[in-house]
C-alpha positions as CSV (number, residue, x, y, z in Angstrom):
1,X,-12.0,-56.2,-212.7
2,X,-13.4,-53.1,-210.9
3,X,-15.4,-49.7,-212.0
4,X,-14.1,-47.1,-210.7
5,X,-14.5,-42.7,-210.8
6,X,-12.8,-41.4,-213.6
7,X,-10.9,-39.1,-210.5
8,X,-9.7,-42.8,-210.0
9,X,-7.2,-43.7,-212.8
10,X,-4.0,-42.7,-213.8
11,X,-2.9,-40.7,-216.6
12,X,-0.9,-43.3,-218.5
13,X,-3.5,-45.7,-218.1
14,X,-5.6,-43.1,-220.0
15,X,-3.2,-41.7,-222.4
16,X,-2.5,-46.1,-223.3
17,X,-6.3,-47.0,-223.3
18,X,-7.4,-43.6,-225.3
19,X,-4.3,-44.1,-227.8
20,X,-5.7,-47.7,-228.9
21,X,-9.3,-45.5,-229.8
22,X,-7.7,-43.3,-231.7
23,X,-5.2,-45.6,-233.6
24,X,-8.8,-47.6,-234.8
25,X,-9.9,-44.6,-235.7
26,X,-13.1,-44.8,-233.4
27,X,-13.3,-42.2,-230.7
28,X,-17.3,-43.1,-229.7
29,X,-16.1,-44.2,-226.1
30,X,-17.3,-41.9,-223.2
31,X,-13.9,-40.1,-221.9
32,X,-12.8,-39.9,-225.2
33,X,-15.5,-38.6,-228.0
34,X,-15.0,-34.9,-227.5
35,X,-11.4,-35.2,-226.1
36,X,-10.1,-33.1,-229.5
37,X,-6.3,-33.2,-228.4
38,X,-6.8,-31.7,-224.7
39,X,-4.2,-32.7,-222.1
40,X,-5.1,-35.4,-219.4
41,X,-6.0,-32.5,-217.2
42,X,-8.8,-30.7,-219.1
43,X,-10.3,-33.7,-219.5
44,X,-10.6,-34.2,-215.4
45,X,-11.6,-31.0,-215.6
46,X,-14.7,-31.9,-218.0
47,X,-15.7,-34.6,-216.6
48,X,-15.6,-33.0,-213.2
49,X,-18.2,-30.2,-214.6
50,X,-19.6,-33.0,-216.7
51,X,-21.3,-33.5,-213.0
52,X,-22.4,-30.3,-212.1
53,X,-26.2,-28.7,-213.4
54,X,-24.2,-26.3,-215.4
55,X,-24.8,-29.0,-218.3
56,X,-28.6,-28.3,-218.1
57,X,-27.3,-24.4,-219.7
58,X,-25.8,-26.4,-222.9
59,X,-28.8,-28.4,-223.4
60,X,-26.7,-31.3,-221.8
61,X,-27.6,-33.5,-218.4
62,X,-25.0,-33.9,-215.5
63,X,-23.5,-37.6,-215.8
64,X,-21.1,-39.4,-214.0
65,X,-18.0,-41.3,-216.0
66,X,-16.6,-44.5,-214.5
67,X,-13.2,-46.6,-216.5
68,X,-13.3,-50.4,-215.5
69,X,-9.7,-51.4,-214.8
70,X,-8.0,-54.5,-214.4
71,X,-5.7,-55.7,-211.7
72,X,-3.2,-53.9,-213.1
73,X,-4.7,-50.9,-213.7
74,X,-5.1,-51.0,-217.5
75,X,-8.3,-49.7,-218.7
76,X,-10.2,-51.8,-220.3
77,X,-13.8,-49.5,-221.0
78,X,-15.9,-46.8,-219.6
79,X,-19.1,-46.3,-218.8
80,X,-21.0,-43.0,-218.6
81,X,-24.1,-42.8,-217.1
82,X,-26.8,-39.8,-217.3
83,X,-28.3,-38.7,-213.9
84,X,-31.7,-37.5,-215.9
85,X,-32.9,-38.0,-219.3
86,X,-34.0,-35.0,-221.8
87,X,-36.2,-35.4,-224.7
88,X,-33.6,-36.1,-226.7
89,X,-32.2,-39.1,-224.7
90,X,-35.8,-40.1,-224.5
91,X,-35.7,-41.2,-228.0
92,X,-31.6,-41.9,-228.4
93,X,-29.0,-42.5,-226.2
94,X,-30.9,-43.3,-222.6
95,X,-29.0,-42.7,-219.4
96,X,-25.9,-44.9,-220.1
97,X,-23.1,-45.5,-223.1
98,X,-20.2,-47.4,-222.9
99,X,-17.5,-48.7,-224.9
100,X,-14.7,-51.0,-224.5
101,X,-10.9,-50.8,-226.0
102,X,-10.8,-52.5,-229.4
103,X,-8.5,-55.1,-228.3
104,X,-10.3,-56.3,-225.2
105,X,-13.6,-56.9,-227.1
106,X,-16.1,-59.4,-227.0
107,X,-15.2,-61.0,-223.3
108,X,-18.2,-59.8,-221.8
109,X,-16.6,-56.6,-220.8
110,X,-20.0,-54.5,-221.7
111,X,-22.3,-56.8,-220.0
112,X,-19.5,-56.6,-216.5
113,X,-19.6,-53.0,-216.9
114,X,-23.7,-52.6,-217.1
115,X,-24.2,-54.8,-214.4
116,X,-21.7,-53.4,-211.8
117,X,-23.2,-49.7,-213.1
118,X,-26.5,-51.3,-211.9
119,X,-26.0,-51.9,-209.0
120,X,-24.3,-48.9,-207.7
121,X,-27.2,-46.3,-209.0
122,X,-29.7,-48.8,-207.5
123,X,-28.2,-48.0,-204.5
124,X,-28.6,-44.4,-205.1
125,X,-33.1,-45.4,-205.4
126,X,-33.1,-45.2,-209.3
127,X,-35.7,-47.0,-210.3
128,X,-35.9,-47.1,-214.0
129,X,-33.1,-47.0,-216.2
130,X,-33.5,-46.3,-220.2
131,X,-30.6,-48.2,-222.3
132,X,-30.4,-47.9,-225.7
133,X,-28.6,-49.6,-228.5
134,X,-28.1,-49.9,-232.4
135,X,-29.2,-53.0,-233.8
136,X,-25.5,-53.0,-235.6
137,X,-24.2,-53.0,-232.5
138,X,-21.8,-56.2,-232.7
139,X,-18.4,-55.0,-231.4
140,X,-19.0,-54.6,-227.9
């Protein structure tokens, strides 16, 4: 398993991994919540800008979305995390949310993808991260 920069996978991985979201009828996964039927493309695109302090101007914060694959390259979940916190993330939603595919759930997936998140922005001299979850949070 490996996290990698959403500029990292391929677009049949995606179009597979975000196609199992939508066919459960929960799109909540970073990558994939606000997709609304745009092409592979315009969603690099997004999460590209996504990145960029233009965010601040729609009451957003710039974040960085990373897709743990397999050895194969099948994308299991993704991770998103939130360079700075607003108010709003203050009180819900912190600086990271992930999700992983319905099918690949509850095999420590979540707690893989946290950890390996944790350590790269540790690297970068965070040194407080807010995480956040619902207490009927039970399918990750």
């Amino acid at each position: 398993m490996t996290l990698v920069r959403y500029n990292e996978i391929k677009e049949l991985a995606y179009i597979e991994y975000i196609s199992e979201w939508e066919n459960a009828g929960k799109i909540i996964v970073p990558g994939a919540s606000d997709r609304n039927g745009r092409a592979f493309e315009e969603m690099m695109i997004k999460w590209i800008s996504n990145e960029e302090d233009i965010m601040y101007e729609k009451g957003l914060v710039p974040s960085t979305l990373y897709f743990l694959i397999d050895n194969k390259r099948k994308i299991i979940g993704a991770i998103d995390f939130r360079h700075f916190l607003n108010e709003k993330l203050k009180r819900h939603g912190g600086h990271i949310g992930y999700g992983v595919r319905p099918s690949e759930r509850r095999k420590g997936y979540c707690f893989f993808m946290l950890n390996a998140l944790l350590e790269m922005i540790k690297l970068k001299d965070y040194k407080k991260v807010l995480l956040t979850c619902d207490d009927d949070n039970i399918d990750q």
